[in-house]
N, C-alpha and C positions, 0 to 999 in steps of 0.2 A: 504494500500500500504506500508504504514511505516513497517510492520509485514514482508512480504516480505522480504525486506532488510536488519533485522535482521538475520533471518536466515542465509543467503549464508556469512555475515561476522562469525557470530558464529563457521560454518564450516572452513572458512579461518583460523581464531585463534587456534582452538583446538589442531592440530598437536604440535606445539610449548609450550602448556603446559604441557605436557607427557617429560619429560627428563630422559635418563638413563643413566647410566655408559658406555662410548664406551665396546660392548660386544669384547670379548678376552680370553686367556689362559695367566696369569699370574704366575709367579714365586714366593713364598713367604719366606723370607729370616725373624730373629727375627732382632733385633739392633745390634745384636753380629754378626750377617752374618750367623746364623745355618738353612738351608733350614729347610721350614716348611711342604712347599709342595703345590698345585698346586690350582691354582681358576680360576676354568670357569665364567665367566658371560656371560650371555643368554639372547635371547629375553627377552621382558616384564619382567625383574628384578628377573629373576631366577638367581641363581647359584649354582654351583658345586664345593666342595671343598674335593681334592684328599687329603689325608697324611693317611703312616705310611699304606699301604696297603689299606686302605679304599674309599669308597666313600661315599661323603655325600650330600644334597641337602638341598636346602631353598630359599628364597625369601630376596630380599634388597627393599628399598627405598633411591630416590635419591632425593636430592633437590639442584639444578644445581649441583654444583660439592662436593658437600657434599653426603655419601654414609654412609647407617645402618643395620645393618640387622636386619630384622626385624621374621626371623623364622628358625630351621635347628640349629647347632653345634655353626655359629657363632654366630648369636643371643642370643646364651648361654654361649657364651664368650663376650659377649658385645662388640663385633667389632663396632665400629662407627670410616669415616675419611672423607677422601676427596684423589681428584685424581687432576693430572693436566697431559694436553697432551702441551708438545714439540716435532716439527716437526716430525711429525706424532708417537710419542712415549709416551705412558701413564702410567703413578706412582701413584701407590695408596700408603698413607700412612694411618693407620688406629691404633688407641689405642684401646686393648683389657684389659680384665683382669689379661693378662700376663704380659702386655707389649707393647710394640710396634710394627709392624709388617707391613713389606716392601711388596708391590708387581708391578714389574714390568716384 
């Protein structure tokens, strides 16, 4: 019986361990304020990042509000930051290999 009632809490919990970045279309500016260009995030820790004509894709990993990428352009520019949302508004700020780099 015990076995049982494992289960159905195991399912309760699970949702709750899976966290992503609020998915969105963000704007990405350097420290200086020079647009960089455009980052989608997607379902399941996809995204998309537009600049300079192009389009690119790859994969993040989040751990609550810390954000990396983990595949794709940024990943090879070593993007890793964190976000925070105010009322109902979300900022990513992320250190690269460049530098710094805004997106809201």
């Amino acid at each position: 019986m015990r076995r049982l009632l494992v289960l159905p809490l195991l399912l309760v919990a699970s949702p709750a361990l899976a966290q992503f970045p609020p998915p969105g279309i963000y704007e990405c500016d350097d420290a200086a304020g020079t647009k960089l260009g455009t980052l989608s995030f997607l379902v399941a820790g996809d995204y998309q990042w537009d600049a300079s004509g192009q389009t690119y894709v790859g994969q993040i990993a989040s751990s609550g509000s810390n954000v990396e990428a983990l595949s794709g352009p940024l990943a090879e520019a070593k993007w890793h930051g964190s976000f925070v949302t105010q009322m109902d508004q979300t900022m990513y700020v992320f250190d690269t290999a460049s530098g710094q780099v805004i997106c809201k």
